[in-house]
C-alpha positions as CSV (number, residue, x, y, z in Angstrom):
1,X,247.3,32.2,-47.5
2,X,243.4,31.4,-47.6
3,X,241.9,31.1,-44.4
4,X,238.9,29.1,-43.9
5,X,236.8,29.1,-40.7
6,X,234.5,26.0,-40.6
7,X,231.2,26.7,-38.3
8,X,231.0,24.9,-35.3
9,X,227.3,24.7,-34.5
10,X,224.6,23.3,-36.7
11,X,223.0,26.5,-37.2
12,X,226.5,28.0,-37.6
13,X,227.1,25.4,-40.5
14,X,223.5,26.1,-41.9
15,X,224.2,29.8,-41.8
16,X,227.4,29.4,-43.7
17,X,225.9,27.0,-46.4
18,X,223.0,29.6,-46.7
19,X,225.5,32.8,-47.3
20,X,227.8,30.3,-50.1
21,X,224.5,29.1,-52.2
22,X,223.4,33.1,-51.7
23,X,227.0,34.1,-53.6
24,X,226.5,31.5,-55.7
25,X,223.0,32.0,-57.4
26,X,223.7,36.3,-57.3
27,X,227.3,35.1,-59.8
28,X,225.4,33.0,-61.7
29,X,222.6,35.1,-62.2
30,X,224.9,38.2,-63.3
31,X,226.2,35.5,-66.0
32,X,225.5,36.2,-69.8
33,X,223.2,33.3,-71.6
34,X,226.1,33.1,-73.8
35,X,228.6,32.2,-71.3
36,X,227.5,29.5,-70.2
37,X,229.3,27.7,-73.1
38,X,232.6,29.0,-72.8
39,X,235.1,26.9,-72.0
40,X,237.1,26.8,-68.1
41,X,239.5,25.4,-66.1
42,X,238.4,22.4,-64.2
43,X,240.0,21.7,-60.9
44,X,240.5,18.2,-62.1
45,X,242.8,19.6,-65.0
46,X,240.5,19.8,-68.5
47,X,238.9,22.5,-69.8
48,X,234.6,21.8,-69.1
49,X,231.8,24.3,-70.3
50,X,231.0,26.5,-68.1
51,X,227.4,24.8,-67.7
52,X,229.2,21.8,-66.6
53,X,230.8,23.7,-63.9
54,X,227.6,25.7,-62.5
55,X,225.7,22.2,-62.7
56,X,228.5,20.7,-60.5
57,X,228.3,23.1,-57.8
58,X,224.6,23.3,-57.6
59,X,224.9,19.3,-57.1
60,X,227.3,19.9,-54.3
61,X,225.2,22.5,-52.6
62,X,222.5,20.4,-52.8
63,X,224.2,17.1,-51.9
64,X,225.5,18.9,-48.4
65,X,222.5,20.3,-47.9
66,X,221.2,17.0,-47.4
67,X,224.2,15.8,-45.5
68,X,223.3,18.6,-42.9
69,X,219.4,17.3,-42.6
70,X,220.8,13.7,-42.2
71,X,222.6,14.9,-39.2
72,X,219.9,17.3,-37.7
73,X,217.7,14.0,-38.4
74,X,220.1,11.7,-36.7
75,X,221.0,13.9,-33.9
76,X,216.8,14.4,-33.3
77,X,216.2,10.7,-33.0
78,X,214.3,11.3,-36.3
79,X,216.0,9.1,-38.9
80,X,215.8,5.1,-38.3
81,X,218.0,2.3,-39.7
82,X,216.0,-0.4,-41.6
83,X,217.1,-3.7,-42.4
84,X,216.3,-5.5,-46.0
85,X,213.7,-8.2,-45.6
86,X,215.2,-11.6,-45.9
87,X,214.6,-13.5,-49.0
88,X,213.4,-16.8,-48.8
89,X,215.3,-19.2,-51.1
């Protein structure tokens, strides 16, 4: 059974994203040019190119990345809510 430990600090969770994208790149990297067109298994069921796949999980990295600077932003007092300007009409 896969065990997963989920950080329960911000630096804790920035540490963790930091050591996964680390793993990540050093796979990727070690990949042939020519493998990036083979065909894989999806977790949604089809079988995807395996560029398709790489570019999917750099998008995730990168999209909670920016999830955990929201937070630090929000928990600093940094990030402020703005309202649409009403139109006239």
């Amino acid at each position: 059974m896969l065990r997963v430990v989920v950080p329960g600090t911000a630096s804790e969770a920035v540490a963790w994203l930091e050591r996964a994208q680390d793993g990540f790149v050093a796979a990727v990297a070690e990949l042939p040019p020519e493998g990036f067109d083979e065909l894989r298994p999806a977790h949604w069921g089809e079988h995807v190119r395996l560029s398709t796949l790489v570019g999917l999980i750099e998008f995730e990295h990168t999209h909670h990345g920016a999830e955990i600077s929201l937070l630090r932003d929000l928990r600093r007092g940094a990030a402020q809510i703005k309202q649409w300007p009403r139109l006239s009409g």
